[in-house]
C-alpha positions as CSV (number, residue, x, y, z in Angstrom):
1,X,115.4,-164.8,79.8
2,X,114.1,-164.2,76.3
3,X,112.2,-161.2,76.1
4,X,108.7,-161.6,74.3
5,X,108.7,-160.1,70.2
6,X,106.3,-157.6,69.0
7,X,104.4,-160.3,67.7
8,X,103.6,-161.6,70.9
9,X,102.7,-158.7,72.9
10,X,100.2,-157.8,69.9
11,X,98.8,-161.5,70.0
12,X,98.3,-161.0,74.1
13,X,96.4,-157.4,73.1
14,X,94.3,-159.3,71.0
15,X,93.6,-161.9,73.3
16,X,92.9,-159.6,75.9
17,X,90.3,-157.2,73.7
18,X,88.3,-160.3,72.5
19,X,88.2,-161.3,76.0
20,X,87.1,-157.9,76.8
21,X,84.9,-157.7,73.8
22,X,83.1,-160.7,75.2
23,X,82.1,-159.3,78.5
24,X,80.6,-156.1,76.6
25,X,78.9,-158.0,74.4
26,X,77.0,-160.5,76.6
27,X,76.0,-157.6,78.7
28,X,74.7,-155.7,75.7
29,X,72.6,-159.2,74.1
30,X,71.4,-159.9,78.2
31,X,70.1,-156.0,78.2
32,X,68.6,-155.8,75.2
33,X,66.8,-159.4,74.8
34,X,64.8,-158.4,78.3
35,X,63.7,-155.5,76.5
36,X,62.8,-157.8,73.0
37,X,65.4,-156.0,71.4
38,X,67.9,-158.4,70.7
39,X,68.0,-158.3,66.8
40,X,67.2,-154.9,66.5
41,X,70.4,-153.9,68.6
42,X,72.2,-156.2,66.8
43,X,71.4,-155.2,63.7
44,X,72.4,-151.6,64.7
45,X,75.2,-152.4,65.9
46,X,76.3,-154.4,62.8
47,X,75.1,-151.3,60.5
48,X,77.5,-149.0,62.3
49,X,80.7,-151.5,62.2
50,X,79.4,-152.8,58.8
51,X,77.9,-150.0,56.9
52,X,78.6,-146.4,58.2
53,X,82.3,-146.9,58.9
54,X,83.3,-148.2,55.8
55,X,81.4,-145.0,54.4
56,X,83.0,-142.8,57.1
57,X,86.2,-144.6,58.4
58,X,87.0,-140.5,59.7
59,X,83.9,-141.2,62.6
60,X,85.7,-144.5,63.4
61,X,88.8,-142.8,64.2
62,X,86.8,-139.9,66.3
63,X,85.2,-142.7,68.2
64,X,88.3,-144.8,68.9
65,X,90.6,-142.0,69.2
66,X,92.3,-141.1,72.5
67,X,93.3,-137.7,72.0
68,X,89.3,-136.6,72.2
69,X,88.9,-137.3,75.7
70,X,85.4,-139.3,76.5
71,X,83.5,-136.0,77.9
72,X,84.0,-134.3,75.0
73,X,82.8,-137.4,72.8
74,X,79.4,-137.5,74.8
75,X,77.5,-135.1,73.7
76,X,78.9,-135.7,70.3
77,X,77.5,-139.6,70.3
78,X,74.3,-138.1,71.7
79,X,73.7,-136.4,68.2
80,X,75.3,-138.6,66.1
81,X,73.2,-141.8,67.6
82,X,70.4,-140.0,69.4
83,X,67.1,-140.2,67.9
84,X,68.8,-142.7,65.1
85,X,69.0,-145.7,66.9
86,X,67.5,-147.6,70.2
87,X,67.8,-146.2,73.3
88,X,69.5,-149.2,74.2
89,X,71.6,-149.1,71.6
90,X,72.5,-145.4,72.2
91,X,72.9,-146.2,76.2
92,X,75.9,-149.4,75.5
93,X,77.5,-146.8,73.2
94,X,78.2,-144.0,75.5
95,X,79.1,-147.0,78.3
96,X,81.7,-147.8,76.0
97,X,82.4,-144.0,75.7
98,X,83.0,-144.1,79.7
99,X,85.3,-147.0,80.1
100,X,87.6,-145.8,76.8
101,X,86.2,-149.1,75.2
102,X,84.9,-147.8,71.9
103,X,87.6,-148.9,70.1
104,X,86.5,-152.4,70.8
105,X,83.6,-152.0,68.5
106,X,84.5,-154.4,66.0
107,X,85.3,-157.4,68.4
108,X,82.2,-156.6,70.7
109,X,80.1,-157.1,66.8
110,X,81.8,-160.2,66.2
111,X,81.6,-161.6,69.5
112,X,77.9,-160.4,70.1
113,X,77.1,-162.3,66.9
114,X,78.6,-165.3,67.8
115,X,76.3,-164.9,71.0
116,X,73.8,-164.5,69.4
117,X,73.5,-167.6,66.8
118,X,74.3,-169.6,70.0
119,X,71.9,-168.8,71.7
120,X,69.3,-169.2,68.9
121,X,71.1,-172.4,67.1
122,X,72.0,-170.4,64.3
123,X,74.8,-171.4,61.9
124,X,75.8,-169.0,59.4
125,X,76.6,-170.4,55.8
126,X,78.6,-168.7,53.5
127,X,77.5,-169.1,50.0
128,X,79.3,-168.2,46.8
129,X,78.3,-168.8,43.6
130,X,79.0,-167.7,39.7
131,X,75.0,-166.7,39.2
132,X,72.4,-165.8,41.8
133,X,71.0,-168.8,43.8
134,X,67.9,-170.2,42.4
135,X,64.9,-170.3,45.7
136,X,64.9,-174.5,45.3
137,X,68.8,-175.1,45.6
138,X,68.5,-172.3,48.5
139,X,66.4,-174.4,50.0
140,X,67.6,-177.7,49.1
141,X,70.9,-176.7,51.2
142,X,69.2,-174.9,54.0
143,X,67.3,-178.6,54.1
144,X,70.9,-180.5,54.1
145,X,72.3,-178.2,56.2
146,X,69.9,-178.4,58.6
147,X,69.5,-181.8,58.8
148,X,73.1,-182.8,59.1
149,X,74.3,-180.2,61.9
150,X,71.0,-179.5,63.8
151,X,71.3,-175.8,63.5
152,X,68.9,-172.9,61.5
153,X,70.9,-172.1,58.8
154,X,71.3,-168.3,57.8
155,X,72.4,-168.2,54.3
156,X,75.1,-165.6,53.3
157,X,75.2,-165.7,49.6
158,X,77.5,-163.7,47.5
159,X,78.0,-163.4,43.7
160,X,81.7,-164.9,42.3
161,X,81.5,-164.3,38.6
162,X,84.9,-166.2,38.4
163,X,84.1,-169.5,40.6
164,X,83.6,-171.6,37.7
165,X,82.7,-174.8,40.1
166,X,79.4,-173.1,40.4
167,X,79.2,-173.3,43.8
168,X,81.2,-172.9,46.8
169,X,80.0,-173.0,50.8
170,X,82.0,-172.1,54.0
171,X,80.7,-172.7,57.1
172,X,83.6,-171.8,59.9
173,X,86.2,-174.4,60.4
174,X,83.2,-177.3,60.5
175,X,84.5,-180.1,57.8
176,X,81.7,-182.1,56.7
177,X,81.7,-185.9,55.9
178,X,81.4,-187.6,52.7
179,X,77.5,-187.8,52.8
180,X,77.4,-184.2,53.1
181,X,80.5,-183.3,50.6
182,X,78.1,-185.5,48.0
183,X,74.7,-183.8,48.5
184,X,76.7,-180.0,48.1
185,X,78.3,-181.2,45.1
186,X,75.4,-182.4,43.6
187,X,73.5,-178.6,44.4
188,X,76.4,-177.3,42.6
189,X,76.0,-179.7,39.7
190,X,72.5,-178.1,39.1
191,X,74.0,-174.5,39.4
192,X,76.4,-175.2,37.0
193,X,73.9,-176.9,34.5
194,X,71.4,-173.5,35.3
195,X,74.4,-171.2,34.5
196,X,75.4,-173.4,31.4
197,X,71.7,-173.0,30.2
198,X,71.2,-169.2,31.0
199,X,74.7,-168.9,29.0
200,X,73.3,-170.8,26.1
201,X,70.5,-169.1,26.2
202,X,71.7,-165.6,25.8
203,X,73.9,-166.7,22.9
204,X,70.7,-168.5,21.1
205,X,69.0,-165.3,21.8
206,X,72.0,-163.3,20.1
207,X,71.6,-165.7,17.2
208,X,68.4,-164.9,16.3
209,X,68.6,-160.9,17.1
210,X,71.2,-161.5,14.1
């Protein structure tokens, strides 16, 4: 009998902590969206993950490690979180604390997300283009978007000073059809033409500064 690789046992971890992650974070959206509190949480909890780890990856590692057993982390959550963020919020953190589960942290954010624009028919849209996106395309492909999959769109742009296409969106795995693939193309037609005129512009403006 072949025994399983590394690989594989690491696969069934992950498995098993996004199945885990799951169960925490349908609690956490159930709790907190009796108490209207839904996007507030969620938000906090994305800030953590998001923001103040990347600025402190040393507090990820206290919170996730196991050599600081879970009594002595309480009272240290308590000040770091207390008075900073909802009491619901501060309450799911130090249950995680309990059950060792804080180092699911980042699966629990992407799977309460997930949740989240489910349950709200949210799609998210990611959005990269060489210049900022002018308010009328935004909403020219929040329109499309809308229409064609029957979701609210959440635009996530971000700024790709080398995408020379002028504009490039990812939304999950979903591949669109042709109809669809025309009407983007045709948004990023008129980014590229803006970004050819802004560029123009500047060296008309240089010109004359001459």
């Amino acid at each position: 009998m072949t025994e399983p690789s590394a690989q594989e046992y690491h696969d069934k971890a992950d498995v098993s902590a996004r199945r885990i992650a799951k169960v925490y974070a349908a609690a956490l959206l159930d709790t907190a969206q009796k108490q209207g509190q839904a996007e507030t949480v969620l938000a906090e909890l994305d800030s953590l993950v998001r923001d103040v780890f990347e600025r402190e990856p040393q507090l990820e590692v206290l919170l996730s490690s196991a050599a600081i057993g879970r009594h002595a982390r309480r009272a240290s959550l308590q000040r770091i979180f207390g008075g900073r963020a909802s009491a619901t919020f501060v309450s799911f953190v130090q249950v995680l604390n309990d059950h060792e589960r804080l180092i699911l942290l980042r699966p629990i954010l992407a799977a309460a997300t997930a949740m989240y624009d489910e349950r709200h028919r949210r799609l998210r849209v990611l959005v990269s283009s060489a210049v900022p996106l002018p308010d009328d395309i935004r909403q020219r492909l929040e329109t499309d978007v809308r229409a064609y999959f029957h979701l609210e769109p959440v635009l996530i742009p971000q700024l790709d000073p080398a995408l020379l296409g002028g504009l490039k969106v990812r939304i999950g795995d979903v591949q669109y059809d042709a109809s669809v693939r025309n009407r983007l193309d045709s948004l990023r037609d008129q980014i590229l033409a803006r970004s050819s005129h802004e560029i123009q512009s500047r060296r008309d403006n240089f010109s004359s500064g001459e």
